[in-house]
ZAKOLVEX-622859 format. One line per 4 residues: number of its first residue (from 1); their letters; for each residue x, y, z of N, C-alpha, C, O. Coordinates in nm, 2 decimals, m for minus. Last residue first. Layout:
<atoms>
NUM	A	X,Y,Z,X,Y,Z,X,Y,Z,X,Y,Z; ...
</atoms>
This chain:
<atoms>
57	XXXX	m6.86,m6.36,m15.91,m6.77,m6.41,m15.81,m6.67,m6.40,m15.82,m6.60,m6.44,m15.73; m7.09,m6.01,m15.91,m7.01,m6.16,m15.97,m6.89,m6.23,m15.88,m6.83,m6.17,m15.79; m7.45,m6.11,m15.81,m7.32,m6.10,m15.76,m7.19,m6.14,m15.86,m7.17,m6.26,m15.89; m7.77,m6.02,m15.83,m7.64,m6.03,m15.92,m7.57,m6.00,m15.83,m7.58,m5.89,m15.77
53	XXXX	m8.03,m6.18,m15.70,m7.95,m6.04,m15.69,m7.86,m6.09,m15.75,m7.86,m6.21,m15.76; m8.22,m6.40,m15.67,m8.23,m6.29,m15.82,m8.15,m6.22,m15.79,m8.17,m6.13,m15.87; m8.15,m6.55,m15.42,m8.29,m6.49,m15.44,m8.29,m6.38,m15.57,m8.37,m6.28,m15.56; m7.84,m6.49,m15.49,m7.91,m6.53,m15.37,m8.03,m6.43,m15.38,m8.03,m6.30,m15.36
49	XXXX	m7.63,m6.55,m15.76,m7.75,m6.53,m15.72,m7.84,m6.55,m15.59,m7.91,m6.65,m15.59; m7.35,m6.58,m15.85,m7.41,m6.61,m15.80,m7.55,m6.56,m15.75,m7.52,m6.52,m15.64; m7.20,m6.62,m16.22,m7.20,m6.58,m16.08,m7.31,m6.59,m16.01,m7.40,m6.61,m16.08; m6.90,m6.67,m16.43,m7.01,m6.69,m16.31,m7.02,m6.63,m16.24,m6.93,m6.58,m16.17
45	XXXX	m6.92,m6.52,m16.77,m6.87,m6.52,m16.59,m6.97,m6.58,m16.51,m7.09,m6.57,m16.52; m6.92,m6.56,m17.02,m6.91,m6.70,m16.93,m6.85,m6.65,m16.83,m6.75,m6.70,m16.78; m7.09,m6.40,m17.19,m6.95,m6.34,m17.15,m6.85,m6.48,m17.00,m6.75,m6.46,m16.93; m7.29,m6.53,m17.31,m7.22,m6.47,m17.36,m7.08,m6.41,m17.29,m6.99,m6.36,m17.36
41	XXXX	m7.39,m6.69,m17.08,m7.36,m6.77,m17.20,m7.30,m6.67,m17.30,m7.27,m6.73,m17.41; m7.28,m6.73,m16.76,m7.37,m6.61,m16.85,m7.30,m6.64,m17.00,m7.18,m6.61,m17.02; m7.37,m6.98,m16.54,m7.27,m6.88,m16.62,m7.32,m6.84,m16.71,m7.42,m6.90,m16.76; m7.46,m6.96,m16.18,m7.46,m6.97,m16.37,m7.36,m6.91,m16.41,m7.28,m6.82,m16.37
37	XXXX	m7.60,m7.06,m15.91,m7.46,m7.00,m15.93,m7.52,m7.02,m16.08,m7.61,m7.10,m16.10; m7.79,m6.93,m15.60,m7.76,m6.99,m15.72,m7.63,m6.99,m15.82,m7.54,m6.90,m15.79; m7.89,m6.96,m15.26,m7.78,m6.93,m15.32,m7.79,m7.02,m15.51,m7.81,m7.14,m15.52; m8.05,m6.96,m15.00,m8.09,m7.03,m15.15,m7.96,m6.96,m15.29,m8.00,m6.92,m15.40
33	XXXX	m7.91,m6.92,m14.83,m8.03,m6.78,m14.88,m8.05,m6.85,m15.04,m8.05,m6.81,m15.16; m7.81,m7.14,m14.72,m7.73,m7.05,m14.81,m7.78,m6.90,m14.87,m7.73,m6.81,m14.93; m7.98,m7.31,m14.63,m7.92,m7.23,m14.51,m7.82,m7.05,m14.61,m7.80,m6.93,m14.59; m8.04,m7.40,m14.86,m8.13,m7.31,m14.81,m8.07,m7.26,m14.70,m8.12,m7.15,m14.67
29	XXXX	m7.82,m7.49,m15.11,m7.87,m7.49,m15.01,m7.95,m7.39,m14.94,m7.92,m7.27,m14.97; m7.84,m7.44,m15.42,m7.73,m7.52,m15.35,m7.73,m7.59,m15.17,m7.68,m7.69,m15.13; m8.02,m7.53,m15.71,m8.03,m7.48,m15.55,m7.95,m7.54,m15.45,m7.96,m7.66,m15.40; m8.03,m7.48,m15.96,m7.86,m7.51,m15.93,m7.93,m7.47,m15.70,m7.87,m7.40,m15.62
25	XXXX	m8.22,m7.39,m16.13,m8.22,m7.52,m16.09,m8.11,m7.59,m16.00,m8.09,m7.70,m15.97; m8.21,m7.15,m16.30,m8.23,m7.16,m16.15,m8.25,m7.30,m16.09,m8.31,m7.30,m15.98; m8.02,m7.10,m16.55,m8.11,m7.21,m16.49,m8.13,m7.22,m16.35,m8.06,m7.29,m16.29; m8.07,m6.81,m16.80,m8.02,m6.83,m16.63,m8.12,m6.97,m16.64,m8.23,m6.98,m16.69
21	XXXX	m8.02,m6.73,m17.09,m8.08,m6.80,m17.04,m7.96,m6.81,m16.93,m7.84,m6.81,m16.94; m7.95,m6.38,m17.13,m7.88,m6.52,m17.16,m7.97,m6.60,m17.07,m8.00,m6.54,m16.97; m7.88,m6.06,m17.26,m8.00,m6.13,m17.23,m7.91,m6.27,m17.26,m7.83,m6.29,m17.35; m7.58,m5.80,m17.20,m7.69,m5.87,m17.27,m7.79,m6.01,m17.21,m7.76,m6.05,m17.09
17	XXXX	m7.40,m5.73,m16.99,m7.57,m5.65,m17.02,m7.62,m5.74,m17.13,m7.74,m5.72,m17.15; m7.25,m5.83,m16.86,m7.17,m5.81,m16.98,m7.32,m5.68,m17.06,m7.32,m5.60,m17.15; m7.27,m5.83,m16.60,m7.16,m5.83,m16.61,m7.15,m5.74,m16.79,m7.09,m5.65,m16.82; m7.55,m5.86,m16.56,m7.53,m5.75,m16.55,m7.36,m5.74,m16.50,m7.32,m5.68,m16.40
13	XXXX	m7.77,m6.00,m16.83,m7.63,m6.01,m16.72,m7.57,m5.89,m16.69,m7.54,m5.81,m16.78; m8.12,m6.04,m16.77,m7.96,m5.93,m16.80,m7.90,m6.01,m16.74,m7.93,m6.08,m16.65; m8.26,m6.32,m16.87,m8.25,m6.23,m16.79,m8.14,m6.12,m16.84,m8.09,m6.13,m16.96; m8.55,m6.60,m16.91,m8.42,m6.50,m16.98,m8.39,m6.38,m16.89,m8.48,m6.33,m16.83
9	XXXX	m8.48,m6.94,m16.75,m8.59,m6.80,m16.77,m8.43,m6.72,m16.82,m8.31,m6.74,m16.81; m8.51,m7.26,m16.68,m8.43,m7.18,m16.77,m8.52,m7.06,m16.78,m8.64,m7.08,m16.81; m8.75,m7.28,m16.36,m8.66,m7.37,m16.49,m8.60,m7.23,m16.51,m8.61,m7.14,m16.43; m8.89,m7.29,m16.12,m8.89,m7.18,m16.27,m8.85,m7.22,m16.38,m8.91,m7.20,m16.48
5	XXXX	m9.03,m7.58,m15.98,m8.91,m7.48,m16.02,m8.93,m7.43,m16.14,m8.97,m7.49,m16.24; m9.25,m7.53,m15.75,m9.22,m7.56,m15.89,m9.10,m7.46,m15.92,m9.08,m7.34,m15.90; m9.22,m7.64,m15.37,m9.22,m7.52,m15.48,m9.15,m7.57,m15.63,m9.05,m7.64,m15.65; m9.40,m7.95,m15.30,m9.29,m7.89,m15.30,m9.31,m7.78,m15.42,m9.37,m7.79,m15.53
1	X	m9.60,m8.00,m14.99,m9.61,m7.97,m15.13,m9.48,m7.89,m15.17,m9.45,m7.79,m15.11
</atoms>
C-alpha cells in the first residue's frame, strides 16, 4: 500500500519568511532521506528539504 502524497501545502520560507505553496511531490530518492527540492515562489531560492527541514542550497 503506497503512502498518499501531501500534494502543494503552504509553509514559511525561511529564506525570505513569507508563506508559498511547497510541492512535496519532487521525491528524489529514499536512500536520499527522501530529499525534496522547491523553489519559494516569492524569493525563487531553491531549496532542499530532507523530511520538512529547510536547507538553502
Amino acid at each position: 500500500m503506497k503512502a498518499k502524497n501531501p500534494g502543494p501545502q503552504l509553509m514559511d520560507c525561511e529564506i525570505c519568511g513569507k508563506k508559498t505553496v511547497h510541492d512535496f511531490s519532487l521525491d528524489l530518492d529514499e536512500k536520499l532521506n527522501k530529499l525534496r527540492t522547491w523553489t519559494c515562489h516569492h524569493c525563487k531560492n531553491r531549496i532542499s528539504t530532507p523530511d520538512g527541514k529547510f536547507e538553502p542550497n
